[in-house]
N, CA, C and O atoms as a Tinker XYZ file with bonds, in Angstrom:
   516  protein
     1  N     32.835000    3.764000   -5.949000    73     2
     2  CA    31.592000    3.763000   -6.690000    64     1     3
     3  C     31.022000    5.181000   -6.659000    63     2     4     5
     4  O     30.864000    5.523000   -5.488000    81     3
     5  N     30.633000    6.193000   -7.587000    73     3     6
     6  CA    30.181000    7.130000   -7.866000    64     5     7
     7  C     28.857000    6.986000   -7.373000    63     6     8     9
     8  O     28.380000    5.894000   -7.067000    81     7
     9  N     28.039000    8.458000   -7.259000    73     7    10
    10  CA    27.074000    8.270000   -6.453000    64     9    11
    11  C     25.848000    7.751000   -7.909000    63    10    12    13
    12  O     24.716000    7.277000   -7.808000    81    11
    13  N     26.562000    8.046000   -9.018000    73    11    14
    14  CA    24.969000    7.806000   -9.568000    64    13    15
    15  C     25.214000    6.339000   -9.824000    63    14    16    17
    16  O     24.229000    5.758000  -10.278000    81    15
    17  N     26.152000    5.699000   -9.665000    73    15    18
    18  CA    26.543000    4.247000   -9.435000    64    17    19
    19  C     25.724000    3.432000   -8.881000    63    18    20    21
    20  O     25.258000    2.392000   -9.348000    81    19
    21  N     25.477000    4.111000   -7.463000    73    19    22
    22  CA    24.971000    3.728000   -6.651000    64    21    23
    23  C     23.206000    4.105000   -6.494000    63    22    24    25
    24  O     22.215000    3.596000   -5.970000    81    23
    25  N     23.505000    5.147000   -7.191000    73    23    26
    26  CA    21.733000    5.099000   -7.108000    64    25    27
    27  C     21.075000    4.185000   -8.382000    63    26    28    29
    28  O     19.858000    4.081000   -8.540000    81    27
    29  N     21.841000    3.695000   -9.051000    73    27    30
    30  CA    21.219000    2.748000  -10.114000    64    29    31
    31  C     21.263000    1.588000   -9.497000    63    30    32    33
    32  O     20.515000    0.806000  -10.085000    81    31
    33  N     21.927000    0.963000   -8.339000    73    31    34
    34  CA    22.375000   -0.214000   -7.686000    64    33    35
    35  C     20.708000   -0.203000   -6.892000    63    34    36    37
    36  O     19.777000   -1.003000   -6.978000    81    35
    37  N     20.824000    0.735000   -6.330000    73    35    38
    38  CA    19.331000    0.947000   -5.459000    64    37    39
    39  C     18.541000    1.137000   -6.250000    63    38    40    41
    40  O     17.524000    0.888000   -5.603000    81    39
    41  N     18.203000    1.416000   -7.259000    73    39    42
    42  CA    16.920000    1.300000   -8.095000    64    41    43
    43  C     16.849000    0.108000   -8.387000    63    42    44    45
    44  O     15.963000   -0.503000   -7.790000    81    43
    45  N     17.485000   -0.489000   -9.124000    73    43    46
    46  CA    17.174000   -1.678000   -9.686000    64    45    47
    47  C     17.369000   -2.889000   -8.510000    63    46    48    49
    48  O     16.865000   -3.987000   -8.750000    81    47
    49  N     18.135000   -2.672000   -7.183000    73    47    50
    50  CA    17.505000   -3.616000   -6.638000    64    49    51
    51  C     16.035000   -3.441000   -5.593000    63    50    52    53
    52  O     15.498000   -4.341000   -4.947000    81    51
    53  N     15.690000   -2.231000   -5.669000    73    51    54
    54  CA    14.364000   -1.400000   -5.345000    64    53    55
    55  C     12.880000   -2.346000   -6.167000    63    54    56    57
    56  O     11.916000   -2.923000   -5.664000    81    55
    57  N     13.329000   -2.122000   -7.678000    73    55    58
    58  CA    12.216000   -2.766000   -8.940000    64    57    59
    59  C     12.341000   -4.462000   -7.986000    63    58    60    61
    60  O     11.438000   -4.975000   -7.326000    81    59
    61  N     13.468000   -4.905000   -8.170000    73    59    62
    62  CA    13.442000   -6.290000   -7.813000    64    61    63
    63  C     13.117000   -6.759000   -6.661000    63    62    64    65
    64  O     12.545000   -7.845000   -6.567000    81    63
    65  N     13.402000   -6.083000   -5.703000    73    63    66
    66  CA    12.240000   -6.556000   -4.141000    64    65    67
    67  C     10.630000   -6.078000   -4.367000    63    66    68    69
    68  O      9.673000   -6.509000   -3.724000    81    67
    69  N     10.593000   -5.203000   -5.312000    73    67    70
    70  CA     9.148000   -5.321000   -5.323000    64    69    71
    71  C      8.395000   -6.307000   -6.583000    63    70    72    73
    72  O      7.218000   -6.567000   -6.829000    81    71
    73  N      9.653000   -6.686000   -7.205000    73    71    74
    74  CA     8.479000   -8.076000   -8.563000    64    73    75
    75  C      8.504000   -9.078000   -7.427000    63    74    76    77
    76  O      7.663000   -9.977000   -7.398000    81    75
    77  N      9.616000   -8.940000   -6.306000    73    75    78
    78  CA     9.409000  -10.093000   -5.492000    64    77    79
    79  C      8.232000  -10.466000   -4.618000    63    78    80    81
    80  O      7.758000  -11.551000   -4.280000    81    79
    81  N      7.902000   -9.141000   -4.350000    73    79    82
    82  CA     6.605000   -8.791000   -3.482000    64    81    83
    83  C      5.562000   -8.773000   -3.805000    63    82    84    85
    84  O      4.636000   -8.879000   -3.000000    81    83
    85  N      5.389000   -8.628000   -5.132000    73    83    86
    86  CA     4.316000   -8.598000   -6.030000    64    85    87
    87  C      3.994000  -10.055000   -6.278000    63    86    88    89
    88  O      2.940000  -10.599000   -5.947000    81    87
    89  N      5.375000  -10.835000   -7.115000    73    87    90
    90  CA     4.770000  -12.654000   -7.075000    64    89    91
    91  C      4.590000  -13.619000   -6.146000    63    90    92    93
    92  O      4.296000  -14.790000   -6.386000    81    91
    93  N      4.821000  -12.979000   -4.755000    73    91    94
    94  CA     4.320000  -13.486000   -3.083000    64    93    95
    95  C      2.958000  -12.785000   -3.308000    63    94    96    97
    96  O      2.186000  -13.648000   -2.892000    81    95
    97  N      2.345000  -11.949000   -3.633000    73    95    98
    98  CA     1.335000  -11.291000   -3.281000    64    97    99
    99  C      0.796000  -10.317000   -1.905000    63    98   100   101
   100  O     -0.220000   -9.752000   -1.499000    81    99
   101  N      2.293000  -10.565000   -1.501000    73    99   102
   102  CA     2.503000   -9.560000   -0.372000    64   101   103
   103  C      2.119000   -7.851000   -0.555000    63   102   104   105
   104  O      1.910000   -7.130000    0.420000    81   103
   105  N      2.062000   -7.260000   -2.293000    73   103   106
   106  CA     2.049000   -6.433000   -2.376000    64   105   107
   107  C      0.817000   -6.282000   -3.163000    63   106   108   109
   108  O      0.478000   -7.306000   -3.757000    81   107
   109  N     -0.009000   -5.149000   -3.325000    73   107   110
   110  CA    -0.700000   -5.155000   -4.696000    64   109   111
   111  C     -0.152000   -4.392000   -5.745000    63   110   112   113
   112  O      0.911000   -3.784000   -5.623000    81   111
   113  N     -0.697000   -4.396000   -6.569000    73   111   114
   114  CA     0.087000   -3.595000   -7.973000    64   113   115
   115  C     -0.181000   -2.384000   -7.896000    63   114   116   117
   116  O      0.699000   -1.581000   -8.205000    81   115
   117  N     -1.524000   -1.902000   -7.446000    73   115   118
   118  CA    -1.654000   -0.431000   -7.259000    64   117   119
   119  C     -0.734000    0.462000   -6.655000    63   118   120   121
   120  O     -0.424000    1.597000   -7.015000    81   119
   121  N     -0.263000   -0.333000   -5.503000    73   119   122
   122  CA     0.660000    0.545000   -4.495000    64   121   123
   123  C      2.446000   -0.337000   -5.021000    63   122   124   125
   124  O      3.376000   -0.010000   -4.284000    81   123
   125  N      2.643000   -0.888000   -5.662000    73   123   126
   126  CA     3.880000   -1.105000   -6.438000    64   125   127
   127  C      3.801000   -0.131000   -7.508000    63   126   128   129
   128  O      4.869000    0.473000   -7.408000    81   127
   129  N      3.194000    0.341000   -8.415000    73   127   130
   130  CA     3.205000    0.774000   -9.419000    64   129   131
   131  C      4.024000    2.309000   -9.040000    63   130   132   133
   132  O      4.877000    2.799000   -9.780000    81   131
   133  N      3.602000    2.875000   -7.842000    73   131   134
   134  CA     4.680000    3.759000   -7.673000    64   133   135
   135  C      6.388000    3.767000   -7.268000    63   134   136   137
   136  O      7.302000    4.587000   -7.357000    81   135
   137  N      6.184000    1.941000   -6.632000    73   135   138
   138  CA     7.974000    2.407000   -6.546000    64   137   139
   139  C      8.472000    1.849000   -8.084000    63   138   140   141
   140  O      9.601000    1.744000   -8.564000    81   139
   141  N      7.316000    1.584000   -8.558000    73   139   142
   142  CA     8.293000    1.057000  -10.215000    64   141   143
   143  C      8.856000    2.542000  -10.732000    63   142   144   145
   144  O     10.053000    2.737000  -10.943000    81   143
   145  N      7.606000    3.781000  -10.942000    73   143   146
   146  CA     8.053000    4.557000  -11.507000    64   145   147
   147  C      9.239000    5.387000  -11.044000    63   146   148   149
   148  O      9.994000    6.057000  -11.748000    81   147
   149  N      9.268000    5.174000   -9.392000    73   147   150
   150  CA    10.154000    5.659000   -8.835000    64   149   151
   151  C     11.920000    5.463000   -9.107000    63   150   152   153
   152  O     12.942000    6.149000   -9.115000    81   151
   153  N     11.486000    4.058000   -9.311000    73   151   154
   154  CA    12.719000    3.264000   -9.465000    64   153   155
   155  C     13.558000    3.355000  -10.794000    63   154   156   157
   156  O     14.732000    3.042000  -10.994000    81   155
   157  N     12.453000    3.963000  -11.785000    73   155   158
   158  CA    12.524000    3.696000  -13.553000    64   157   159
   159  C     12.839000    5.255000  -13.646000    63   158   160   161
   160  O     13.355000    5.598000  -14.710000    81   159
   161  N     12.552000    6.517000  -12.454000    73   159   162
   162  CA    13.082000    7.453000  -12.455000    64   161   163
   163  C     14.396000    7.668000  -12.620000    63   162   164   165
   164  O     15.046000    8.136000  -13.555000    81   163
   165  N     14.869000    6.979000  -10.864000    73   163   166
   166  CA    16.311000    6.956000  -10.318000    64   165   167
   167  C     17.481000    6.246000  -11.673000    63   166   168   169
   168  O     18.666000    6.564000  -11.577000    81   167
   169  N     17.116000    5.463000  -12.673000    73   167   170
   170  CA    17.516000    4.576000  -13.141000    64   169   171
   171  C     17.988000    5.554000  -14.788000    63   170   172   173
   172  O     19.105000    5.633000  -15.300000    81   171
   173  N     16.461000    6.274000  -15.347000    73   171   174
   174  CA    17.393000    7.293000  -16.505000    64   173   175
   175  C     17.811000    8.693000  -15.553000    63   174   176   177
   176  O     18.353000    9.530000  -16.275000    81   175
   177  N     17.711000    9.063000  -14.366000    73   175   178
   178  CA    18.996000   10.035000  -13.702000    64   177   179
   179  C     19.969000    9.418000  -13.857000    63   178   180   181
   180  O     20.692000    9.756000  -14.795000    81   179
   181  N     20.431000    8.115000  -12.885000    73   179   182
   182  CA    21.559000    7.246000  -13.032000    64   181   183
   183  C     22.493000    7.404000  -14.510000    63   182   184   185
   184  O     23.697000    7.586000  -14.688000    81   183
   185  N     21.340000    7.246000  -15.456000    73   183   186
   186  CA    21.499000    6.458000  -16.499000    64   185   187
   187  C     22.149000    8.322000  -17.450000    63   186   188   189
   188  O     23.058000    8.458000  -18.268000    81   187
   189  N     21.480000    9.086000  -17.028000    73   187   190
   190  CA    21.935000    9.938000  -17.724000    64   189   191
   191  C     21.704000   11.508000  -16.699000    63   190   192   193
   192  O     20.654000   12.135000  -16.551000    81   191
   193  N     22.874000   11.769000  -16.197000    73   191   194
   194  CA    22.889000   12.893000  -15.049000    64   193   195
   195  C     22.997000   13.828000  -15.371000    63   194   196   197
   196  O     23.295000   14.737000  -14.595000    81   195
   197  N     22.733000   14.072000  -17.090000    73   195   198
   198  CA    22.707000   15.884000  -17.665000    64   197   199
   199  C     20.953000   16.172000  -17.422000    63   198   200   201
   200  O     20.537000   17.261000  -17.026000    81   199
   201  N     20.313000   15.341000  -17.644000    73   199   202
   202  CA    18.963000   15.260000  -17.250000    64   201   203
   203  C     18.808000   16.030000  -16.214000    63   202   204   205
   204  O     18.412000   17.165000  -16.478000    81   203
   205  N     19.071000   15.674000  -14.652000    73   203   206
   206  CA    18.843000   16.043000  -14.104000    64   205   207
   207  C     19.243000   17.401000  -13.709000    63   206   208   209
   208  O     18.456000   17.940000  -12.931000    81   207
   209  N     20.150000   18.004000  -14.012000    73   207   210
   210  CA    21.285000   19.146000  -14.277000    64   209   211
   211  C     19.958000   20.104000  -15.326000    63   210   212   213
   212  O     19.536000   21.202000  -14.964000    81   211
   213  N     19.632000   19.614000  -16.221000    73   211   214
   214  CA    19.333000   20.437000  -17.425000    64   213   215
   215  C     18.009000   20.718000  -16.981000    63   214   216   217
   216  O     17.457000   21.801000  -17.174000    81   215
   217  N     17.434000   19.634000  -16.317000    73   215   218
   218  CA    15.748000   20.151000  -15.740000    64   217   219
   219  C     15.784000   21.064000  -14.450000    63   218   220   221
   220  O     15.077000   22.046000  -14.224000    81   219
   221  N     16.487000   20.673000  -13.887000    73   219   222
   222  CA    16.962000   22.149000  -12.964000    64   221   223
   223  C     16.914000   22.960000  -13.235000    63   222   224   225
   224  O     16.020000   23.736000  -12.897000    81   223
   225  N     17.979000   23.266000  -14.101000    73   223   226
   226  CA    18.327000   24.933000  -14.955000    64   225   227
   227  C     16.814000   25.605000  -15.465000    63   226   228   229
   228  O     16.495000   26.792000  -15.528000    81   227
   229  N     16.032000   24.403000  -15.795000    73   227   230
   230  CA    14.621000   24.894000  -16.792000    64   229   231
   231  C     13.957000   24.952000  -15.913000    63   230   232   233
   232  O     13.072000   25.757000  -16.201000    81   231
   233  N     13.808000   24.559000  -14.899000    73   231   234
   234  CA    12.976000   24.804000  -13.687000    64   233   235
   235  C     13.142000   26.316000  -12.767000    63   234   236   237
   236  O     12.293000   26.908000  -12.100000    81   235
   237  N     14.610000   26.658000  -13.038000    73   235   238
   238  CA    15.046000   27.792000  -11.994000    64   237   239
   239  C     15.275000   27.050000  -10.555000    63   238   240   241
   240  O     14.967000   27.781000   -9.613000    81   239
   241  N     15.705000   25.876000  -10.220000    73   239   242
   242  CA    16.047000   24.891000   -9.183000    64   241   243
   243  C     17.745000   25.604000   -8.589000    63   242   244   245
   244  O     18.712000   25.690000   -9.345000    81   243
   245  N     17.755000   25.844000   -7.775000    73   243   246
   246  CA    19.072000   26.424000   -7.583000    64   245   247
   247  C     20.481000   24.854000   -7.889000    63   246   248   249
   248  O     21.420000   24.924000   -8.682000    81   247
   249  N     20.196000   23.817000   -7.114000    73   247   250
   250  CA    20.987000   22.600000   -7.681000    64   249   251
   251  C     20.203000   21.818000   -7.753000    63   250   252   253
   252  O     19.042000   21.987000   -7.381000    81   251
   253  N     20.751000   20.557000   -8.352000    73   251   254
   254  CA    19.652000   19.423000   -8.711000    64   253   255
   255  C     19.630000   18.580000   -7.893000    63   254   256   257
   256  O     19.348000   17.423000   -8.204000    81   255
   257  N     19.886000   18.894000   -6.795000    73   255   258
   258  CA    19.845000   18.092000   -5.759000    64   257   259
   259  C     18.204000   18.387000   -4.728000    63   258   260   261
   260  O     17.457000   17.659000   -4.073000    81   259
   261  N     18.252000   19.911000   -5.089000    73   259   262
   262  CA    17.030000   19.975000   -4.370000    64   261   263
   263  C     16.113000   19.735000   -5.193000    63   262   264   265
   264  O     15.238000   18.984000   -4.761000    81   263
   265  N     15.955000   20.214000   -6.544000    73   263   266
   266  CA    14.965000   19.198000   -6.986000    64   265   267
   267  C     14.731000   17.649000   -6.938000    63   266   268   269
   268  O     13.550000   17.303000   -6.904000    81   267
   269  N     15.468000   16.892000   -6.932000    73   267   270
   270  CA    15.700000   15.300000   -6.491000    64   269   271
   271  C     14.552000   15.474000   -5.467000    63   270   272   273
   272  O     13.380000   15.119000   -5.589000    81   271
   273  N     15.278000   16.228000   -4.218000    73   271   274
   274  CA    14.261000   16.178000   -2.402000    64   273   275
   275  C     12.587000   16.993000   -2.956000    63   274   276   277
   276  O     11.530000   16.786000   -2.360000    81   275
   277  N     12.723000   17.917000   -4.208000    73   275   278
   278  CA    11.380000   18.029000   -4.161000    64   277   279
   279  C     10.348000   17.175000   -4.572000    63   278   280   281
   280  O      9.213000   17.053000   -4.113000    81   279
   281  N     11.071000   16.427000   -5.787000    73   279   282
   282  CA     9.897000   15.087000   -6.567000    64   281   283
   283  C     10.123000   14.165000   -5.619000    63   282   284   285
   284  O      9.179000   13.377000   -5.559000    81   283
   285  N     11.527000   13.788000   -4.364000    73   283   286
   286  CA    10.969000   12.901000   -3.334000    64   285   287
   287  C      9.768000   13.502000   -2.373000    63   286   288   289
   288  O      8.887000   12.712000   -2.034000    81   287
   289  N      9.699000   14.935000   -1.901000    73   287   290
   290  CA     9.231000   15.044000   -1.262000    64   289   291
   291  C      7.257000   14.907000   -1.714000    63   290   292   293
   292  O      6.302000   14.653000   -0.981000    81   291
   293  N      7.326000   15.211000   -3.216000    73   291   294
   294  CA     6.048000   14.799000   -3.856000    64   293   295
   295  C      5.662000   13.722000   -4.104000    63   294   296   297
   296  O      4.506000   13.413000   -4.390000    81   295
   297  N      6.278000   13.263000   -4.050000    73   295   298
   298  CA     6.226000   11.313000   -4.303000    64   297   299
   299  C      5.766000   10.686000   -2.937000    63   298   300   301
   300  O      4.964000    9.752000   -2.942000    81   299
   301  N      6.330000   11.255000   -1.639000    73   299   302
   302  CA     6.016000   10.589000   -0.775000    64   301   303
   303  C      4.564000   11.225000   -0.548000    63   302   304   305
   304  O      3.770000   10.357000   -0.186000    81   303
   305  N      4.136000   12.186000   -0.633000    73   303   306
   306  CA     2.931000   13.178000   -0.326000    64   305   307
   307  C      2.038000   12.339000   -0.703000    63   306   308   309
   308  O      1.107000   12.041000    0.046000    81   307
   309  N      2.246000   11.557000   -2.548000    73   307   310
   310  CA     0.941000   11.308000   -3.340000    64   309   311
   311  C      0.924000    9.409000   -2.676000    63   310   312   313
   312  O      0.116000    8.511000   -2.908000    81   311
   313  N      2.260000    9.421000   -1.769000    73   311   314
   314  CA     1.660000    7.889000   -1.078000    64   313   315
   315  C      1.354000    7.783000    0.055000    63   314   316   317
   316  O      1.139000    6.669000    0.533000    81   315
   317  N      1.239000    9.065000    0.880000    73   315   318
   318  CA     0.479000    9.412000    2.026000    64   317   319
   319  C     -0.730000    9.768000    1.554000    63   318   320   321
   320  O     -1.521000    9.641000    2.488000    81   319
   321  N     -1.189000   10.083000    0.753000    73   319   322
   322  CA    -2.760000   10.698000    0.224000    64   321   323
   323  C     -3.024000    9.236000    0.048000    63   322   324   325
   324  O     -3.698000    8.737000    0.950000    81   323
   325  N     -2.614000    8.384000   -0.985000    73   323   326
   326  CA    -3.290000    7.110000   -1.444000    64   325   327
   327  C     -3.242000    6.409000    0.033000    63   326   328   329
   328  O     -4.357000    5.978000    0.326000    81   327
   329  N     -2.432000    6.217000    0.863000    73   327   330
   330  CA    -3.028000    5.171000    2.328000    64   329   331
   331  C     -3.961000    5.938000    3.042000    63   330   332   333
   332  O     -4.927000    5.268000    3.406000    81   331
   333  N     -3.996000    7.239000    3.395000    73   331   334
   334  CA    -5.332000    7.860000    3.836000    64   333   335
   335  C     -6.212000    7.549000    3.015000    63   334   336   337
   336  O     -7.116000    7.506000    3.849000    81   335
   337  N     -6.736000    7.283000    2.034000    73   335   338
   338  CA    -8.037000    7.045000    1.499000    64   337   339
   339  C     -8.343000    5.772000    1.587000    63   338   340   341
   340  O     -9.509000    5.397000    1.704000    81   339
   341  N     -6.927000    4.646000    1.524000    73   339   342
   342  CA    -7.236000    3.023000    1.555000    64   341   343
   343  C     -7.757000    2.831000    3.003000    63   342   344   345
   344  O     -8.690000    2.059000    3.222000    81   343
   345  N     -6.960000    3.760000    4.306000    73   343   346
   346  CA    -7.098000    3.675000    5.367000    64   345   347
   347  C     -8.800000    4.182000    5.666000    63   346   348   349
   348  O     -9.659000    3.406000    6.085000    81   347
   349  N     -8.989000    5.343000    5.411000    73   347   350
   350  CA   -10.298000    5.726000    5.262000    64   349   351
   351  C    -11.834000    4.518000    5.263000    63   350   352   353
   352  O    -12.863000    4.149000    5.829000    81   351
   353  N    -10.719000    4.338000    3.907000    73   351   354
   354  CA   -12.054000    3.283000    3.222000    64   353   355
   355  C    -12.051000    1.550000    3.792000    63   354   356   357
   356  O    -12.726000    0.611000    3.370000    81   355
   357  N    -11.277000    1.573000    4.620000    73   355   358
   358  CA   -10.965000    0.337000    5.112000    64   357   359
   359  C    -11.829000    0.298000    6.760000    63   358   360   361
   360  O    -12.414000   -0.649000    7.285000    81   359
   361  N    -11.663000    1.421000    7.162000    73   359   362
   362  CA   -12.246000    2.013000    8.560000    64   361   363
   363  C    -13.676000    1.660000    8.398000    63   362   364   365
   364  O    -14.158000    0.761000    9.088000    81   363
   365  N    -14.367000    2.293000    7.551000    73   363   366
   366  CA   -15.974000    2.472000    6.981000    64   365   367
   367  C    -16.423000    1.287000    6.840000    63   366   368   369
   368  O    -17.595000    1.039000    7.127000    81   367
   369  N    -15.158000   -0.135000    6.141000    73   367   370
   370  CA   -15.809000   -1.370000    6.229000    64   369   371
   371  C    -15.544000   -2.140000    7.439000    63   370   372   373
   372  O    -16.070000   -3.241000    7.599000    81   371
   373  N    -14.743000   -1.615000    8.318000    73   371   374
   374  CA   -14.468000   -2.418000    9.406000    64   373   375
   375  C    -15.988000   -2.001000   10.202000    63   374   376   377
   376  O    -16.773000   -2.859000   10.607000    81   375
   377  N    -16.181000   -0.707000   10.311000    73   375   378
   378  CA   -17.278000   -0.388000   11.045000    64   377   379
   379  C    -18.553000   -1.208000   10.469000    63   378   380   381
   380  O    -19.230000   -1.864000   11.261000    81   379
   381  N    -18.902000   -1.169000    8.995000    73   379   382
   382  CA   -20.290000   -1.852000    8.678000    64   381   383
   383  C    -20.041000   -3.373000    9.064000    63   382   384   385
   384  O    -20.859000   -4.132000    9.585000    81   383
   385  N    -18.777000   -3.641000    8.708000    73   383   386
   386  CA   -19.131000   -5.332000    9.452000    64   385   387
   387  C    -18.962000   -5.739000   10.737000    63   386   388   389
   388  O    -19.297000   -6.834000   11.187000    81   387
   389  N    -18.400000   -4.781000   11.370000    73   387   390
   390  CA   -19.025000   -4.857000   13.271000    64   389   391
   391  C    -20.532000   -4.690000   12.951000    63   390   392   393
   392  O    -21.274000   -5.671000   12.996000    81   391
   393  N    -20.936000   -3.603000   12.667000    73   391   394
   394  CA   -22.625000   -3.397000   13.383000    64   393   395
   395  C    -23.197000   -4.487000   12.469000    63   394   396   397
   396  O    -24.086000   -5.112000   13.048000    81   395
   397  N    -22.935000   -4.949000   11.092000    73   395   398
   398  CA   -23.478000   -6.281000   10.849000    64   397   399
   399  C    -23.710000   -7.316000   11.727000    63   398   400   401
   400  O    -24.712000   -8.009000   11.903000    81   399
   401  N    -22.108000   -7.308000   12.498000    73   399   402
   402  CA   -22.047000   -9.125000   13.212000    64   401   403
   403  C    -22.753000   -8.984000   14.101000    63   402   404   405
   404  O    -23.227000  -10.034000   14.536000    81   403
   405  N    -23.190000   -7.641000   14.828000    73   403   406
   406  CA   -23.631000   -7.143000   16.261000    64   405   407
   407  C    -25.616000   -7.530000   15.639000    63   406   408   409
   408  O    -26.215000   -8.451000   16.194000    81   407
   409  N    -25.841000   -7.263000   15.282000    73   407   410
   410  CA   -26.911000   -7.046000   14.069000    64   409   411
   411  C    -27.385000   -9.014000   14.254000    63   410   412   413
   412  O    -28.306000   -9.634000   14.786000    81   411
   413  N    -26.183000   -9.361000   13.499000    73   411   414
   414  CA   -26.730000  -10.537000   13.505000    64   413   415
   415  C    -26.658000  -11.539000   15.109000    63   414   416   417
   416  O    -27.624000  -11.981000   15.731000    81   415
   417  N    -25.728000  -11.626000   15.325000    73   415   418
   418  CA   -25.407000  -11.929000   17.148000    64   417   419
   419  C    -26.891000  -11.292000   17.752000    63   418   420   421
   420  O    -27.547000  -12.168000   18.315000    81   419
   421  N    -27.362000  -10.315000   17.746000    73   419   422
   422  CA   -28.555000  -10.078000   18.202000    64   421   423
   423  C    -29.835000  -10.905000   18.066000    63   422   424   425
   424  O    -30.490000  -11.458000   18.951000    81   423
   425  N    -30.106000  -10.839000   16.269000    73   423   426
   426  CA   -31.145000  -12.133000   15.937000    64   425   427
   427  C    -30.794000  -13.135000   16.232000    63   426   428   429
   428  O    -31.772000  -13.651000   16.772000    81   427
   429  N    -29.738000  -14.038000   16.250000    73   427   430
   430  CA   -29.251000  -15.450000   17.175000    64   429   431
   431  C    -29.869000  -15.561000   18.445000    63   430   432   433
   432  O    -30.490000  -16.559000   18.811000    81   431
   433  N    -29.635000  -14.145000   19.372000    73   431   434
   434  CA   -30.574000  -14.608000   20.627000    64   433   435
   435  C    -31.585000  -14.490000   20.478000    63   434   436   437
   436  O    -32.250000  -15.178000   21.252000    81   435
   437  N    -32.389000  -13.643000   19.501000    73   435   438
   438  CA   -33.276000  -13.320000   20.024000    64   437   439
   439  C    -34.044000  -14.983000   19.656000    63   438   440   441
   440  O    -34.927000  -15.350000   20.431000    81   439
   441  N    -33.778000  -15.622000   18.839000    73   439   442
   442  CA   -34.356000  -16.796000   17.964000    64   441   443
   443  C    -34.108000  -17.893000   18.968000    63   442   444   445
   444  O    -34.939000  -18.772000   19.201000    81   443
   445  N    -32.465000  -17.770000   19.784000    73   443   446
   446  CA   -32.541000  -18.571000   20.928000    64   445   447
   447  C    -33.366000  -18.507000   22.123000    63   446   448   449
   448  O    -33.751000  -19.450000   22.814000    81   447
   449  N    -33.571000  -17.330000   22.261000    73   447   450
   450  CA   -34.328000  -16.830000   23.319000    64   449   451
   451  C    -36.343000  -17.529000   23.035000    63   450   452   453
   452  O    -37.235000  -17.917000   23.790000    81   451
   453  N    -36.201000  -17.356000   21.647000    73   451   454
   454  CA   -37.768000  -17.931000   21.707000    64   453   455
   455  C    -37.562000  -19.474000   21.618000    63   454   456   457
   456  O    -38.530000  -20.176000   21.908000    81   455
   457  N    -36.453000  -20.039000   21.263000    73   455   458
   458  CA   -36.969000  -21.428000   21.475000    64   457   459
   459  C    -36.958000  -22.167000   19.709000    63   458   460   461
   460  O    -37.314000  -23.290000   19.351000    81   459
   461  N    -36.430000  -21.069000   18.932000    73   459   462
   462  CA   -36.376000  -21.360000   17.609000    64   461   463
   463  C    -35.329000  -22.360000   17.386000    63   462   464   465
   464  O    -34.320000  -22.338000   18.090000    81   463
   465  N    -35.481000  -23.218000   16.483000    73   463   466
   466  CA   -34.066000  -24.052000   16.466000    64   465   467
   467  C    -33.709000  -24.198000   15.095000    63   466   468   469
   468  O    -34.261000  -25.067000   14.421000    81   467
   469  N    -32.788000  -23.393000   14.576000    73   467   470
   470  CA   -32.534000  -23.388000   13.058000    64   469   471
   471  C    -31.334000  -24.321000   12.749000    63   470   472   473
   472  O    -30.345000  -24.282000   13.480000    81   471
   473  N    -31.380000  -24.965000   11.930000    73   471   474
   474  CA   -30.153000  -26.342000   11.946000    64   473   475
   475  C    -29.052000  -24.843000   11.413000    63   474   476   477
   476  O    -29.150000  -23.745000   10.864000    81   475
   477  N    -27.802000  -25.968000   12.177000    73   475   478
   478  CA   -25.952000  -25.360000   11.370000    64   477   479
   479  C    -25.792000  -24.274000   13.035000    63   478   480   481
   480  O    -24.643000  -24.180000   13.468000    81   479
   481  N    -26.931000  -23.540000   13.842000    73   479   482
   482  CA   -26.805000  -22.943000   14.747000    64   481   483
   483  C    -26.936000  -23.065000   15.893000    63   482   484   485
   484  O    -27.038000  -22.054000   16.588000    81   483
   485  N    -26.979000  -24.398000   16.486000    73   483   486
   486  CA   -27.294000  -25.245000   17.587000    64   485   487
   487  C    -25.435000  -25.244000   18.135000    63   486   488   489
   488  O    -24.389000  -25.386000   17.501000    81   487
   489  N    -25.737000  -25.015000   19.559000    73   487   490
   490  CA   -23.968000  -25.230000   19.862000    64   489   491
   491  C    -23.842000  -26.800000   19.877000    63   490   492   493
   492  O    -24.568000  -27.625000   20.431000    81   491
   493  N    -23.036000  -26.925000   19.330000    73   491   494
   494  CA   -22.036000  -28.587000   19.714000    64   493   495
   495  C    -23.056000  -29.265000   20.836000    63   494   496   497
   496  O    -23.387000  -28.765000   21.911000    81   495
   497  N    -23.455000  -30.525000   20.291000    73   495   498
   498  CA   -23.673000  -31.362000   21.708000    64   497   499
   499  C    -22.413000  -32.096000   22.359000    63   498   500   501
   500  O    -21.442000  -32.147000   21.605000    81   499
   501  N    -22.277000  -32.573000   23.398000    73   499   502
   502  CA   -21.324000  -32.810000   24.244000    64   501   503
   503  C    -21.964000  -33.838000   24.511000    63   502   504   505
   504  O    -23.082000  -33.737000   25.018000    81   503
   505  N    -21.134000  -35.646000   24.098000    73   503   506
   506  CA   -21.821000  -36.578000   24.836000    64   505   507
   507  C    -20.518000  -37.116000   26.225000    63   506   508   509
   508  O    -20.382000  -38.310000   26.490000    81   507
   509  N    -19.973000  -36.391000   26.706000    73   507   510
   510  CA   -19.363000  -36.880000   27.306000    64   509   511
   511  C    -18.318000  -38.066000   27.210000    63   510   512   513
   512  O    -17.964000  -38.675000   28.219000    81   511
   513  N    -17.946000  -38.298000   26.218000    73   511   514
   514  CA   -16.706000  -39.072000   25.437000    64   513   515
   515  C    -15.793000  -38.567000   25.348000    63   514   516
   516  O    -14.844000  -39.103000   24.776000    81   515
């Protein structure tokens, strides 16, 4: 099997573990949408390997191999930037809904503490049964 054989074998079964992942909902589409293009890359290289040869040459790329490792190496960059910001922004809500629950856990005692009795917040009675 030739190598661009094989990189069309891995693309397209690349696309297909991720429609798989996508109709589990294991994945979201935002962060699939890059191995599609990735995959729809590998697939017209595969599909046609003067491409990659000819954008080299126009690039001044010494072989087209290192260009390949440079759009991998940019590809992975722009999906380390997108989880730092999901990660980011995921942090900021983990923090507001701690000091929320802390926030609220506070008014609970303090309402227990006076003797307030608000129905749905009473612990379980226990009749001994």
């Amino acid at each position: 099997m030739t190598a661009y054989a094989t990189a069309l074998v891995l693309a397209v079964l690349t696309v297909a573990v991720m429609l798989v992942l996508l109709r589990s909902r294991r994945v979201r589409e935002k962060y699939a949408s890059a191995w599609f293009v990735l995959g729809a890359g590998i697939v017209l290289l595969g599909a046609f390997p003067g491409a990659l040869v000819g954008t080299a040459r126009l690039l001044g790329v010494q072989t087209p191999v290192n260009l390949l490792f440079l759009v991998g190496g940019v590809i992975a960059l722009v999906v380390l930037v997108q989880f730092s910001v999901e990660l980011s922004n995921l942090e900021e809500e983990t923090r507001t809904l701690a000091e929320e629950v802390a926030l609220l856990r506070q008014e609970l005692d303090a309402h227990r503490d006076a003797g307030v009795r608000r129905p749905g917040l009473e612990p379980p009675h226990d009749d001994g049964a």
